[in-house]
C-alpha positions as CSV (number, residue, x, y, z in Angstrom):
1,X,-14.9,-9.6,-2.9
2,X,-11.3,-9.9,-3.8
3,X,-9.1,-6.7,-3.1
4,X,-5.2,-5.9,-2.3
5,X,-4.6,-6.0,1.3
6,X,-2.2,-3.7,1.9
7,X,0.6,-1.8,0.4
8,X,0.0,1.3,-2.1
9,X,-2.8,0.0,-3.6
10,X,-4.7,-0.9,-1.0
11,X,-8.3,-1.6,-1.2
12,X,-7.9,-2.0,-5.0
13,X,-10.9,-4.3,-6.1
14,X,-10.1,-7.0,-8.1
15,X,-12.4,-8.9,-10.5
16,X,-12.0,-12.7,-10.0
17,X,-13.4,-14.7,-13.2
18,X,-17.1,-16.4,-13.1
19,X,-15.5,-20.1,-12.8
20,X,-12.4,-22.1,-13.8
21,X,-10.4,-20.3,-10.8
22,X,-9.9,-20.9,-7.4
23,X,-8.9,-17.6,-5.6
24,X,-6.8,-17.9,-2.5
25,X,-9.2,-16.5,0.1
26,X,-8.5,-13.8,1.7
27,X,-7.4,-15.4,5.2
28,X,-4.6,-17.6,3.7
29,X,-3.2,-14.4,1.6
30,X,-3.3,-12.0,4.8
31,X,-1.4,-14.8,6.5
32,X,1.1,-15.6,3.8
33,X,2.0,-12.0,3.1
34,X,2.3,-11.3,6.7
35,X,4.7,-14.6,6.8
36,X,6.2,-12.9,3.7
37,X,6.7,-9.3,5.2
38,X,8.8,-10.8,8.4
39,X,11.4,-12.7,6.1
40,X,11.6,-11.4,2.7
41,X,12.2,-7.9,1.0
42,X,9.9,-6.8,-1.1
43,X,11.7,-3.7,-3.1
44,X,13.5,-4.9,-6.2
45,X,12.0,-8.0,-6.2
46,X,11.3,-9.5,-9.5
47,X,7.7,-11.8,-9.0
48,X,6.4,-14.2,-11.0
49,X,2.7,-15.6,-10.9
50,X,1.9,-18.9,-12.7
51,X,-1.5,-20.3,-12.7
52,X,-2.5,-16.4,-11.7
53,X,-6.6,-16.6,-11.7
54,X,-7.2,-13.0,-11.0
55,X,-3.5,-12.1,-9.9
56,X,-4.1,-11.2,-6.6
57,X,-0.8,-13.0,-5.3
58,X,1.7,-11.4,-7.9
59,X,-0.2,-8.1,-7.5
60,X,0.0,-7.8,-3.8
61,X,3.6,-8.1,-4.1
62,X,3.2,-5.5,-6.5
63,X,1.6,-3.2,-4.4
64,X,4.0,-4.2,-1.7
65,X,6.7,-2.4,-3.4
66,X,8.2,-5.7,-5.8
67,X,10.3,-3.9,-8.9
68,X,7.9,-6.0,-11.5
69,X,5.6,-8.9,-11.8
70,X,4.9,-11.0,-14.7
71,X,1.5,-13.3,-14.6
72,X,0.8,-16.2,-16.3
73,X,-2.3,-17.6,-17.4
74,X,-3.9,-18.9,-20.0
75,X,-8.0,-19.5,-19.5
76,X,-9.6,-16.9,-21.4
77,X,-11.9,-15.7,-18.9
78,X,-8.8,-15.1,-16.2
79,X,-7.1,-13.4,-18.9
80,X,-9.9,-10.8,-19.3
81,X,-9.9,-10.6,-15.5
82,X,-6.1,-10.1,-15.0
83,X,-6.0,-7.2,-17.6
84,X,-8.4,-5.7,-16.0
85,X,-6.8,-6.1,-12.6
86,X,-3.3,-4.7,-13.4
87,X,-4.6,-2.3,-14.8
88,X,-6.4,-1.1,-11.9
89,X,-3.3,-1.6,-10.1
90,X,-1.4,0.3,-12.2
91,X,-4.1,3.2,-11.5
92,X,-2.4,3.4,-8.1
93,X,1.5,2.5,-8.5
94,X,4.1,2.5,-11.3
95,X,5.4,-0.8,-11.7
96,X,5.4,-2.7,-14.8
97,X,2.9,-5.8,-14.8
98,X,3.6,-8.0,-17.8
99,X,0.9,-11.0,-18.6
100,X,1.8,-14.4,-20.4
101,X,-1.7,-15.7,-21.8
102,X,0.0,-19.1,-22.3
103,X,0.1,-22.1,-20.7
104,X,2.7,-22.3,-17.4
105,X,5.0,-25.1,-19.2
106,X,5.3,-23.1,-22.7
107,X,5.9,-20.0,-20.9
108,X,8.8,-21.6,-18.6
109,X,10.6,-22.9,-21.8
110,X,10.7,-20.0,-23.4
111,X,11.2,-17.3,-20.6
112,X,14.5,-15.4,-20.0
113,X,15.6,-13.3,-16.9
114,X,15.9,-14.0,-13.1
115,X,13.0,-14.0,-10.3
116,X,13.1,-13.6,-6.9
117,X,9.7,-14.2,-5.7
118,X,7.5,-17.4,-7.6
119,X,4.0,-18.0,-6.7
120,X,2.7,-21.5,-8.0
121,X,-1.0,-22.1,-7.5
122,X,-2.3,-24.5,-9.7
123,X,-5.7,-25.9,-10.2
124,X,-5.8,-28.3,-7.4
125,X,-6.4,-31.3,-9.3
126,X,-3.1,-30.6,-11.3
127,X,-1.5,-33.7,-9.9
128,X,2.2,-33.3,-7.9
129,X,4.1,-35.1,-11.1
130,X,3.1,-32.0,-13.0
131,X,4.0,-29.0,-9.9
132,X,7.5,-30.9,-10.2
133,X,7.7,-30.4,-13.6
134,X,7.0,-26.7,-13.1
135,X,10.2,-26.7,-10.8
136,X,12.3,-28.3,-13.0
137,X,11.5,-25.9,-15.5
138,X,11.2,-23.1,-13.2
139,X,14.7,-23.4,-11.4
140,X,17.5,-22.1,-13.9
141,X,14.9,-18.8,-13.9
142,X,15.1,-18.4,-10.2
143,X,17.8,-15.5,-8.2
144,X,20.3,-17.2,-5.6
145,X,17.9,-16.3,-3.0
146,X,14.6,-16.9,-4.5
147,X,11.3,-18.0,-2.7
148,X,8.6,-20.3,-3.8
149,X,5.7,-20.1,-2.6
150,X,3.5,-23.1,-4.1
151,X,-0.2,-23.3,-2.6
152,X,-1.8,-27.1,-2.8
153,X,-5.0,-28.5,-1.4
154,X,-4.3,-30.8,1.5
155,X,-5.2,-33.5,0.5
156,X,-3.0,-33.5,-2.8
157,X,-0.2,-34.9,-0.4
158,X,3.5,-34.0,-1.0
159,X,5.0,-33.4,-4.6
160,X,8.6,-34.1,-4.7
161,X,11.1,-31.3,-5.1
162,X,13.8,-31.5,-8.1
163,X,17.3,-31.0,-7.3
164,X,18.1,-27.9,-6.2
165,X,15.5,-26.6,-4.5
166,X,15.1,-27.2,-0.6
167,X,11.4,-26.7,1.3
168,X,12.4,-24.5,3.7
169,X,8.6,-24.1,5.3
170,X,5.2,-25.3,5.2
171,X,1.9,-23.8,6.5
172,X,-1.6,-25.4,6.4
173,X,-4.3,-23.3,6.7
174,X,-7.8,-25.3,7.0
175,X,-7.6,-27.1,3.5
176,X,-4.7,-25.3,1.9
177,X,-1.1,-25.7,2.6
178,X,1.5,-23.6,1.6
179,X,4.9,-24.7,0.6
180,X,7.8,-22.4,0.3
181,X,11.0,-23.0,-1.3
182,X,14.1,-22.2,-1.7
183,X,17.1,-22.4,-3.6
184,X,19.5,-25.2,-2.3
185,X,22.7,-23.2,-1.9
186,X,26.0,-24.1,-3.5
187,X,28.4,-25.7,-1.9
188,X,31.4,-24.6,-3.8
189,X,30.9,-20.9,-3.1
């Protein structure tokens, strides 16, 4: 069973789709949010979730207290999962939960506005040319002080990081390591 951990809505179940999905278990997303809660401020954060499954990243933050949260996917059977899932979410808090059923690349091309919290979980076997694509595409969306968080399996070894974005931690946990990013600051400010 996959639920919200904490925040106000807690114990929300979420449904997490038959197959085609791998959700983050339960263990890595206590530990990641707890890493979260020590060094970043969730009010008024703007989150995006790309390669969302069931969304239980971007709506964690959501319950957390993040201002909004936009999910992308595009497999059908996540996409019947996620609406469910904000929607249950929504039951509990007033946020507004926007979902992209598109792919991650169209979706980053097209998109407008400024986050401030980016989860990146793709299918595992996505290879690390492709997660630095994402970046690329991903950085001229993200605030000054953005975080990435980008979840691979272990043994998908390093991907490299475009311009402009710095790793500023890593975390394995068992066979999933977590990346998180930041945004190179300017030097001319």
């Amino acid at each position: 069973m996959t639920r919200i951990i904490a925040g106000a809505a807690a114990m929300t179940r979420l449904r997490v789709p038959a197959r085609g999905t791998r959700p983050t278990s339960d263990k890595v997303r206590e530990a990641l949010f707890s890493g979260l809660e020590a060094s970043f401020e969730f009010e008024d954060a703007r989150v995006l979730d790309l390669y969302a499954g069931s969304g239980a990243l971007g709506l964690e933050a959501l319950s957390r207290g993040a201002e909004s949260l936009v999910v992308v996917e595009r497999s059908r059977q996540a996409v019947e999962a996620l609406r469910a899932n904000i929607a249950a979410v929504q039951q509990r808090i007033n946020a507004p939960a926007r979902m992209a059923a598109e792919s991650v690349q169209h979706f980053l091309r097209a998109a407008a506005g400024e986050f401030d919290l980016v989860f990146i979980d793709p299918p595992y076997e996505l290879d690390n040319a492709a997660v630095t694509d994402d970046l690329e595409l991903l950085l001229p969306l993200l605030s000054p002080d953005a975080l990435v968080v980008v979840e691979r399996d272990a043994r998908s070894g390093e991907f490299t990081l475009p311009a402009g974005l710095t790793l500023w931690r890593q975390r394995s946990y068992g066979e999933t390591v977590l990346f998180f990013v930041e945004v190179q600051p300017n030097e001319n400010n």
